[in-house]
C-alpha positions as CSV (number, residue, x, y, z in Angstrom):
1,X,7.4,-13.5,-10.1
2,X,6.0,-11.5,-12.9
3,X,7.3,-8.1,-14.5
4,X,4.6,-5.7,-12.9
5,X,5.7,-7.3,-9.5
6,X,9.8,-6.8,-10.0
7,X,9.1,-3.3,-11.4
8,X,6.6,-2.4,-8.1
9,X,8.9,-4.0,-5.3
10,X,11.6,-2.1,-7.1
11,X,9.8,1.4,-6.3
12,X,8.7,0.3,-3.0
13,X,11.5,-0.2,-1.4
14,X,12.8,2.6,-2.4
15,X,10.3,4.3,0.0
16,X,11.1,1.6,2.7
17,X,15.0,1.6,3.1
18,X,16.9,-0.5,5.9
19,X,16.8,-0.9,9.2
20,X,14.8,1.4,11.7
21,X,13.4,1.0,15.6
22,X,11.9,4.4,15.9
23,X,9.6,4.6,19.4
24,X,7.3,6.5,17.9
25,X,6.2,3.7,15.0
26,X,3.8,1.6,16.7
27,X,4.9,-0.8,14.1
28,X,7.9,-1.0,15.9
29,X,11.5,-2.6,15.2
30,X,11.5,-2.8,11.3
31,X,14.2,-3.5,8.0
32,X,13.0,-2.8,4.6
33,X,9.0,-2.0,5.9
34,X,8.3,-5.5,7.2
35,X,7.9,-4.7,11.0
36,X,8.4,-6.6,14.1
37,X,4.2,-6.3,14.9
38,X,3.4,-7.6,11.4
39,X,6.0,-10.3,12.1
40,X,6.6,-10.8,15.6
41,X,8.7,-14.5,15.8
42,X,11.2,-13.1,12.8
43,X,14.5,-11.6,13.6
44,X,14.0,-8.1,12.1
45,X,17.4,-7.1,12.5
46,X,18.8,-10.0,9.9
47,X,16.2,-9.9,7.6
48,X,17.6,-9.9,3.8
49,X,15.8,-7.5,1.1
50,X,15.7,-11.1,-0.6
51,X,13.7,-12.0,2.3
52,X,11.6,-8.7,2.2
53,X,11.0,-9.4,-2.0
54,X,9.6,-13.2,-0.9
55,X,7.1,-11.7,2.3
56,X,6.6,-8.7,-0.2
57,X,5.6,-11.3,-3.2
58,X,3.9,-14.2,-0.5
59,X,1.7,-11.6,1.7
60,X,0.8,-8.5,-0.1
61,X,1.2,-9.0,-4.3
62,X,-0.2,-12.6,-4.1
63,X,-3.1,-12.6,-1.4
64,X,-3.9,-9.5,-2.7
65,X,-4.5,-10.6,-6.2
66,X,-2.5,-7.5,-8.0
67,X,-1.9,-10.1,-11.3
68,X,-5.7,-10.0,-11.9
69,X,-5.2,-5.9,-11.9
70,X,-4.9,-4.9,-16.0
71,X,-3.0,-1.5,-15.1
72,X,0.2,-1.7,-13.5
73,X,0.0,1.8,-12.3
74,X,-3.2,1.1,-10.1
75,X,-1.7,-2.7,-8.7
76,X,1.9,-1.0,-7.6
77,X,-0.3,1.9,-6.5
78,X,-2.0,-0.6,-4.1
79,X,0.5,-2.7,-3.6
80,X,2.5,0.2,-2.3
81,X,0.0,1.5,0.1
82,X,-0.5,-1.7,1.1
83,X,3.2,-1.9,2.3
84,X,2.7,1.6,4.4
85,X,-0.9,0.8,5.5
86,X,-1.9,-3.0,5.9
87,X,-3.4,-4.9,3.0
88,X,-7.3,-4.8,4.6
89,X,-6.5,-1.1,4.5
90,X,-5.2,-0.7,1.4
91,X,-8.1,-2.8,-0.3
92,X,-10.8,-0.3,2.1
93,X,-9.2,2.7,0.5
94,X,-9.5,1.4,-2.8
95,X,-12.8,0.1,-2.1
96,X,-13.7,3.9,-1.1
97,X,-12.5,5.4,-3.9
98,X,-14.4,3.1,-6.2
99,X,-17.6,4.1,-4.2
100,X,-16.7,7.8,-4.4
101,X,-16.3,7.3,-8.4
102,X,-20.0,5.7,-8.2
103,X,-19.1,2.1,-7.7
104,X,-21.4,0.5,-4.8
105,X,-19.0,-1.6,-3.0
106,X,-18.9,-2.8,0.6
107,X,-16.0,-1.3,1.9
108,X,-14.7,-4.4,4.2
109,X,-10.8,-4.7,2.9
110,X,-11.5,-7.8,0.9
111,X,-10.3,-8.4,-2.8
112,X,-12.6,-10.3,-4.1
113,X,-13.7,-10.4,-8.1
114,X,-16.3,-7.7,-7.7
115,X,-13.9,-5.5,-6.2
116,X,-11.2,-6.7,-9.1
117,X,-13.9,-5.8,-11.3
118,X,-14.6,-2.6,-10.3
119,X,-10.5,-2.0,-10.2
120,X,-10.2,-3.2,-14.3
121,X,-13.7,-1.2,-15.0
122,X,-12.3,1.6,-14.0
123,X,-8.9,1.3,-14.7
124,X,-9.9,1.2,-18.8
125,X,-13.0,3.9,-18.1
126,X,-10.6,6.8,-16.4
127,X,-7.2,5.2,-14.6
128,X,-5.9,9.0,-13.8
129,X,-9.0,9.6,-12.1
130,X,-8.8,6.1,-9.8
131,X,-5.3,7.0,-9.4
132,X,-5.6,10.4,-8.0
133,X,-8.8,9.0,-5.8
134,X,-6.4,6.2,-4.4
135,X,-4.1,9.0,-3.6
136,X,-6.7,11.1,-2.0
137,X,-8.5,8.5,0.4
138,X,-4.6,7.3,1.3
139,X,-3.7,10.9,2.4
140,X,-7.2,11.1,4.1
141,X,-6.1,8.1,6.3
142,X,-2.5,9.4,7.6
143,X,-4.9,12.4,8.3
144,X,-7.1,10.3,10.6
145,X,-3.9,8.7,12.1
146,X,-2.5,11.8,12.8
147,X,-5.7,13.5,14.8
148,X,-6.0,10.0,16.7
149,X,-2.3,9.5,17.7
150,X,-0.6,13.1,18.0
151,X,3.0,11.9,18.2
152,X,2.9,10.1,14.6
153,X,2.1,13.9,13.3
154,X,6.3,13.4,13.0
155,X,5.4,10.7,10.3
156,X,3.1,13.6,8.1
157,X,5.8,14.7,6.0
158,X,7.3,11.3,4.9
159,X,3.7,10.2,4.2
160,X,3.0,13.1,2.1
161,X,6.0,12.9,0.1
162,X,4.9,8.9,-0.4
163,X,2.2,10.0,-1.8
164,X,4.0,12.6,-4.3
165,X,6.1,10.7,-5.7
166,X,3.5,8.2,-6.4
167,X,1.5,11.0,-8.0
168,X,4.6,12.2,-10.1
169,X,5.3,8.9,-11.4
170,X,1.7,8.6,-12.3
């Protein structure tokens, strides 16, 4: 596992903590942000935060190609809200905000090498400026959440304050 990976599980689970089975998370039952929908046949309750660093690594870092990234601050960035939001998510708010910045991606949650591409292009052109878009379109989508599903408007303020420290760190 490289550097850039220790260094971003390291600040994501800071914002994930331990066990939780709050009714309101449609992701249900979940220990260290891997949840019981994303993972239905594993016992939730038992699960290590070694276990959570090897899913974390396997399913998110890996398959979403974060060591081809050249700025650490954009792949833990994505990584991150890839955690919180799904990784097709992630990758569809990334691919947004590299459209809104003038790229002309298809926005279809893939990570493919255009898409890497457009990540490192940008990344050298303006990083602050992809960073702060990431941040936007992220904020954007626990907006739409909340006006579709009322009762995860309980969620707002955790999300917000994901975001923040995100943005202070940047």
């Amino acid at each position: 596992m490289s550097e850039y990976f220790e260094k971003a599980f390291a600040e994501t689970i800071g914002n994930e903590g331990g066990y939780v089975n709050d009714p309101a998370d449609p992701g249900g039952e979940t220990q260290w942000g891997i949840s019981k929908r994303a993972y239905p046949d594993m016992n939730i309750v038992s699960l290590t935060i070694r276990d959570a660093k090897a899913i974390y690594f396997h399913d998110y870092w890996d398959k979403l190609n974060l060591e081809n990234l050249n700025s650490y601050l954009i792949a833990a960035e994505i990584f991150d809200t890839a955690i919180n939001t799904g990784r097709r998510t992630a990758i569809r708010i990334a691919q947004r905000a590299l459209n809104y910045l003038g790229e002309d991606l298809t926005e279809d949650g893939l990570i493919g090498p255009v898409t890497i591409a457009a990540l490192n292009k940008w990344s050298a052109k303006d990083e602050r400026a992809l960073f702060v878009c990431l941040n936007g379109f992220q904020f954007m989508h626990y907006y739409s959440i909340t006006q579709k599903r009322a009762k995860s408007k309980r969620f707002a303020r955790g999300w917000t304050k994901r975001i923040q420290q995100y943005k202070e760190k940047g």
